[in-house]
C-alpha positions in Angstrom: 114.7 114.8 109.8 111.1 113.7 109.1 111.8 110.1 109.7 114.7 107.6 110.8 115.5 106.7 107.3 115.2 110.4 105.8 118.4 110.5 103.2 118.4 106.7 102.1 116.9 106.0 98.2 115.3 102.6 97.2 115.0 102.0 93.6 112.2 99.5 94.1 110.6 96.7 91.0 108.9 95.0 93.3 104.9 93.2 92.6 102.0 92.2 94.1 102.9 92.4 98.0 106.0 90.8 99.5 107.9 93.2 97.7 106.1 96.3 98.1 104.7 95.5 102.2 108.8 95.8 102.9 109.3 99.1 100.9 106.0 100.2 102.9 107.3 100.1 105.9 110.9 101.9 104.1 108.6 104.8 103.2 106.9 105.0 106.4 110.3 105.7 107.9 111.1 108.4 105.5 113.0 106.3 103.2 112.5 108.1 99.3 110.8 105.0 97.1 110.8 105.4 93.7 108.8 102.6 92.4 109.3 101.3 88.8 106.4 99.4 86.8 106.7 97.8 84.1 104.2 98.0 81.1 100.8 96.8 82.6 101.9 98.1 85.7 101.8 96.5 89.7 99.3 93.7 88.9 98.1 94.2 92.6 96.7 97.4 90.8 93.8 95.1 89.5 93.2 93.3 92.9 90.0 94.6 95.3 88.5 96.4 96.6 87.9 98.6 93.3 86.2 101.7 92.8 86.6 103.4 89.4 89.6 101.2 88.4 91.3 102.2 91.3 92.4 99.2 93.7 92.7 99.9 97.6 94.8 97.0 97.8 97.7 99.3 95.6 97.0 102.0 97.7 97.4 100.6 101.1 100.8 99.3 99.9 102.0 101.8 98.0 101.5 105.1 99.6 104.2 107.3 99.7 106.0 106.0 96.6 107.1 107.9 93.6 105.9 105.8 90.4 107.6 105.6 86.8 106.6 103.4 84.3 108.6 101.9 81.7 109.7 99.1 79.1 113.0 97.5 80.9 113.8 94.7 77.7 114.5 98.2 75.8 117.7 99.6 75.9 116.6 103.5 77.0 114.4 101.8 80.0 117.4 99.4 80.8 119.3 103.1 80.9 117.1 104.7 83.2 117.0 102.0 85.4 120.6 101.5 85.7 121.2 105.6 86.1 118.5 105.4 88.9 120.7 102.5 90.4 124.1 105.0 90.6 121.6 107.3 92.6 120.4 105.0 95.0 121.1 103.5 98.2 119.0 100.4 98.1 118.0 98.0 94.8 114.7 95.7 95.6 113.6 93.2 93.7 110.7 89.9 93.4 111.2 88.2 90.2 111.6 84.5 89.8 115.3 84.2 90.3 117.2 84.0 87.2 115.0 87.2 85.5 117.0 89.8 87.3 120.4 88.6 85.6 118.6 88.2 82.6 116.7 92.0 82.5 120.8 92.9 82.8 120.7 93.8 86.5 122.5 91.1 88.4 124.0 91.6 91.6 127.2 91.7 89.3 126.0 94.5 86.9 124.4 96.6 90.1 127.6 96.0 92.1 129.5 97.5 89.5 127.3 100.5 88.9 127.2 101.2 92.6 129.3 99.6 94.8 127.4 100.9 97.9 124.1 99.7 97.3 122.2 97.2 99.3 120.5 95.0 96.7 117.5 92.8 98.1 116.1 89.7 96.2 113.0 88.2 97.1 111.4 85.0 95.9 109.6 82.2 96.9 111.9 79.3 97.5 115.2 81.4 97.3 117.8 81.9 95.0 119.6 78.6 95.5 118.0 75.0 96.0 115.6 72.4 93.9 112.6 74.4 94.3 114.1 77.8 93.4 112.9 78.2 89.5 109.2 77.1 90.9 107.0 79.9 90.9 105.0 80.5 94.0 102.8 82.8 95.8 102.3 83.1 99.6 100.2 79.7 100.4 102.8 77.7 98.3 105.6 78.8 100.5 103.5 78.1 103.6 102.2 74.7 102.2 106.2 73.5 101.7 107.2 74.6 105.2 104.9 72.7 106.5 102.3 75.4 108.2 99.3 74.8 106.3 99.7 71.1 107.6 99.4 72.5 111.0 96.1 74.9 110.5 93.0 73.3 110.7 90.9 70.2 112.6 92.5 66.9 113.1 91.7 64.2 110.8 89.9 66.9 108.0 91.5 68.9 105.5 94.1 71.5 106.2 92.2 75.1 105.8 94.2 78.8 104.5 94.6 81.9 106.8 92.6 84.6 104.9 95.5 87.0 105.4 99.0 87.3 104.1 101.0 86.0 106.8 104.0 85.0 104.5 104.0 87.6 102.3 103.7 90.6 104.7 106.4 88.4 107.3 108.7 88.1 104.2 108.5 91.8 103.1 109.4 92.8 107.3 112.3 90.0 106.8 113.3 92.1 103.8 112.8 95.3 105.5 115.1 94.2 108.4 117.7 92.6 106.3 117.9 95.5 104.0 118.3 98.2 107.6 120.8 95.9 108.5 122.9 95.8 105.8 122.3 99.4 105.5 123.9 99.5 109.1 126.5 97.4 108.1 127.7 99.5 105.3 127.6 103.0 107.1 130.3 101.4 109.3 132.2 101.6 106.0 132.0 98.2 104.7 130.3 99.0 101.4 127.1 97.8 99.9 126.2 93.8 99.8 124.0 91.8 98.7 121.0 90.0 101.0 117.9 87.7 99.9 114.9 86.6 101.9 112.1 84.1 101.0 108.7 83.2 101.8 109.5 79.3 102.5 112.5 80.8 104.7 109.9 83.4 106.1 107.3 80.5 106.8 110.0 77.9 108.3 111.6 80.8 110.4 107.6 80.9 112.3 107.7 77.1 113.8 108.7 77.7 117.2 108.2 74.1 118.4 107.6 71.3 115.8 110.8 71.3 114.6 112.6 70.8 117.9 109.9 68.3 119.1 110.2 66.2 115.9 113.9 66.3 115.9 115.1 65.3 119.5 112.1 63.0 120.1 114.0 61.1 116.3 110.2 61.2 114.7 108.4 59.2 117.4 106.1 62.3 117.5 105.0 64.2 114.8 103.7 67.7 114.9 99.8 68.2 113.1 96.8 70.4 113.5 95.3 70.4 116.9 91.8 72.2 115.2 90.9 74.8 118.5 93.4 73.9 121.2 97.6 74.0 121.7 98.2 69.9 121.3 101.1 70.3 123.9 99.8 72.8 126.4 96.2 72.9 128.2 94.7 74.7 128.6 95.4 77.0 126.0 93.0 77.4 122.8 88.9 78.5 122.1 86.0 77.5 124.6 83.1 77.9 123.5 81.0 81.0 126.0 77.5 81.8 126.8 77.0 83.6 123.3 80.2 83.4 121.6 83.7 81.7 121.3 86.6 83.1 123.6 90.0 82.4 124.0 91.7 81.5 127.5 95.6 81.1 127.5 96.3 80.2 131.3 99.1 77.7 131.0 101.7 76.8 132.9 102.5 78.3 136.5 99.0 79.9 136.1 97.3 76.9 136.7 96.7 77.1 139.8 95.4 80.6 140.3 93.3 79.8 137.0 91.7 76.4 139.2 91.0 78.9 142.2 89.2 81.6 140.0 87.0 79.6 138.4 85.9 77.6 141.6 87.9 74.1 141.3 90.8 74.3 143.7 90.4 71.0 143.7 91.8 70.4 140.5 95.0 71.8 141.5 96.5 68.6 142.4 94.2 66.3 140.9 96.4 63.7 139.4 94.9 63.9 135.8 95.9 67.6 135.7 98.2 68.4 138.2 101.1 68.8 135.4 100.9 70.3 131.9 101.6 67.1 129.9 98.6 65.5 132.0 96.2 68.2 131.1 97.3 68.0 127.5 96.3 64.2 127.7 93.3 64.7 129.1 92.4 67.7 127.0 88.6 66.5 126.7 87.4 66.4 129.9 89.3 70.1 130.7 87.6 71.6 127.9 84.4 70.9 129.0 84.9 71.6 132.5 85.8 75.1 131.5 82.8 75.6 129.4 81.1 74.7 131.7 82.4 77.5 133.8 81.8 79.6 131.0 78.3 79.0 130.0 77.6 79.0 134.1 78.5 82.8 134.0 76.2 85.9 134.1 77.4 86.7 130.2 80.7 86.3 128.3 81.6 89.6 129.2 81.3 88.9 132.6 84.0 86.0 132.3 86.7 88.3 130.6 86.1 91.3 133.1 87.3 88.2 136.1 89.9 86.1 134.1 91.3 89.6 132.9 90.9 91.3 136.9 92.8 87.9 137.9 95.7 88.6 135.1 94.7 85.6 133.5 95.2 85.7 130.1 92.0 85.7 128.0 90.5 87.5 124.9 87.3 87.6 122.4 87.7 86.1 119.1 87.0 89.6 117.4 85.6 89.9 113.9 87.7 92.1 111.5 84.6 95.0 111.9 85.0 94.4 115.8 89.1 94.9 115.5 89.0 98.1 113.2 86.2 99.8 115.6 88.1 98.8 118.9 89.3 102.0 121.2 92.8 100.4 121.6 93.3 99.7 117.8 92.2 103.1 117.1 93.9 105.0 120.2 97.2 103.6 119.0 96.3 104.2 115.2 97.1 100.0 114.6 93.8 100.5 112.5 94.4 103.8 111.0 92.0 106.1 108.5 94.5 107.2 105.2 92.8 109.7 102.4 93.3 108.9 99.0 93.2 111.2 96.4 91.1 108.5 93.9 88.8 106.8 97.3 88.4 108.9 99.0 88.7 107.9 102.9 89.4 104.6 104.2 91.0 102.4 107.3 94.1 100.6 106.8 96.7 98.5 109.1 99.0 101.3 110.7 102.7 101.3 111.0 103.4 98.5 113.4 107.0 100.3 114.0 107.5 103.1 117.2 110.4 105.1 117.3 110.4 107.9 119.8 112.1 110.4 118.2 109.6 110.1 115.5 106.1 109.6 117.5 104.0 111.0 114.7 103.4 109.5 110.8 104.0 110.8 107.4 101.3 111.7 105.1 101.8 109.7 102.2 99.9 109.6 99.0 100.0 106.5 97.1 100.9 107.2 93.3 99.0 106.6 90.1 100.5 104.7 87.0 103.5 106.7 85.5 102.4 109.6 87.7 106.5 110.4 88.9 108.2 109.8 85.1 108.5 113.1 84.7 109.9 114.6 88.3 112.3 111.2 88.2 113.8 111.7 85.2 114.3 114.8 85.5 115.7 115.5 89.1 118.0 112.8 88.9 119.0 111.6 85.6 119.1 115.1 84.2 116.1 114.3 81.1 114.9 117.2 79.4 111.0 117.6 79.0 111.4 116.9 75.3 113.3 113.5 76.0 110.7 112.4 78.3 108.3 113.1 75.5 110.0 110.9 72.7 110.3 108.5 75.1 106.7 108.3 76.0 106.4 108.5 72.2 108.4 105.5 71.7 106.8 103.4 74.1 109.5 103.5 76.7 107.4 105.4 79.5 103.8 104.9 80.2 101.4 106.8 82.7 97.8 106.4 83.2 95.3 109.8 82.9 95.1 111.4 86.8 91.5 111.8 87.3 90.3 115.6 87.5 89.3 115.6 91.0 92.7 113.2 91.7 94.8 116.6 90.2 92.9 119.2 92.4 93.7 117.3 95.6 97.5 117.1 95.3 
């Protein structure tokens, strides 16, 4: 076996990145992707960075993944899909609900075709509910569950997280779902049907609002705190001696924090002597810390004690700083990928360790198209002259591999 899911098929119509961030990590664990596009292809294939038409954002999804291209609304690319789906273990899809059923590939149709397959929907709002025929996108999820409300400074406008914390969570929801079921079924309960969502996704993150708002009956109410925990001090970003850096010593490490940074008096002191009192009086704790902070030899200098003392502390790293730090690298979280159209590039590694399989495949993300051929006809049997009147006819569609894209495979 190359990989824990070595064996298992996904016949994946997925867009854009909810979809395709949970067959990533599928393909990364040896699963066989075969990706179907539809005419136009993966928009995502548009998005940046861009160098000669080619988008790194498709790449660092997609690697690994065998691509077709076809028109499903006819009835020979309806065909093909529905053949791939007898061959397959797993069925994934990211349309607004309702479009599946209406392409002719309901959970009824695949169900029938392939009583073993796992079939995975994923949407924004799910497939049920008053939002469900909304379209939505990762911030739209996160807006309605009530996150965005709770990122930013008090009393000014909410602000975005400039990464794709809903759509990357919601494609590992789907990726877990879909192992599970898979699980499920080789204990010889057949296949099933699952469906994750972003608002779902989103909710699922709130590990104490909810609670707090609901046994406290509303009297308080959960909102941004801007740079600091609103119910735990101290716990956010002080400001150093050059740069911003954040100290998490909360709790029963109060009072070894108090000693380290020379105020055992404040142990006891009866404005912080418990955690609810320190939240109160967050203000004057802040800037007694700074204070510490700014009265040290450098801001290296305070992480090298806080972290000798086990306390827990970290610099707010810049994206350059994260992918060019030894332990990011060392453990390939930040990982270089070659790709046959940009050449060579860092991406986010696989966040999943198995150690039976310590190493990572080399996967090549595909070009438009690029797998019609090889699909068709290693598992539905197509003859080379059938794939040719079907590109005739406008059912298949590839994109031209560049010259020096050809001499590297």
């Amino acid at each position: 076996m190359q990989h824990i899911l070595d064996g298992i098929r996904v016949l994946d119509i997925t867009q854009f990145l909810a979809g395709p961030a949970a067959t990533r990590l599928l393909v990364e664990m040896g699963a066989e992707v075969i990706k179907a596009e539809f005419p136009g292809g993966d928009p995502s294939r548009l998005f940046p960075f861009l160098r000669d038409g080619r988008s790194a954002y498709f790449v660092q999804q997609n690697r690994g993944k065998k691509a077709i291209c076809l028109d499903p609304k006819s009835s020979e690319g309806l065909e093909i899909l529905k053949g791939l789906l007898a061959k397959c273990d797993v069925f994934i899809e990211n349309f607004a609900p309702g479009v599946i059923s209406r392409l002719g590939l309901g959970w009824d149709v695949v169900r029938a075709i392939n009583p073993n397959i796992i079939m995975c929907s994923i949407s924004a709002f799910g497939q049920s509910g008053p939002l469900a025929h909304m379209p939505g996108f990762d911030n739209i999820g996160q807006a309605f569950a009530g996150v965005t409300s709770m990122i930013g400074e008090p009393g000014k406008t909410p602000v975005l997280p400039q990464l794709a914390l809903g759509d990357i969570g919601t494609g590992v929801h789907a990726a877990a779902a879909i192992g599970f079921a898979l699980f499920h079924r080789e204990r010889g309960f057949g296949g099933q049907y699952v469906e994750v969502s972003l608002l779902d996704t989103y909710f699922h993150h709130h590990d104490a609002n909810v609670q707090v708002w609901s046994l406290s009956k509303g009297e308080i109410k959960p909102t941004r705190a801007g740079s600091h925990f609103a119910g735990a001090a101290p716990a956010g970003i002080f400001q150093g001696k050059e740069m911003p850096i954040l100290i998490l010593p909360i709790l029963n490490m109060w009072p070894k924090f108090c000693e380290v940074i020379g105020r055992p008096d404040l142990i006891d002191h009866p404005r912080f002597n418990e955690n609810g009192k320190r939240a109160q009086n967050q203000l004057e704790l802040i800037a007694i810390i700074e204070g510490w902070l700014q009265a040290q030899e450098s801001d290296a200098e305070s992480i090298r004690i806080l972290e000798e003392n086990r306390l827990p502390v970290a610099p707010i790293l810049s994206v350059e700083q994260a992918c060019q730090h030894p332990h990011l690298l060392e453990r390939e979280t930040v990982r270089w990928i070659d790709d046959r159209g940009l050449g060579r590039f860092l991406v986010p590694g696989m966040p999943l360790r198995f150690s039976e399989f310590p190493g990572h495949l080399d996967l090549v993300a595909p070009f438009l198209g690029e797998h019609n051929a090889q699909v068709l006809g290693e598992y539905l049997g197509y003859s080379s002259d059938k794939i040719a009147a079907l590109e005739s006819r406008g059912v298949l569609a590839s994109e031209p591999i560049p010259a020096q894209a050809a001499a590297a495979q």
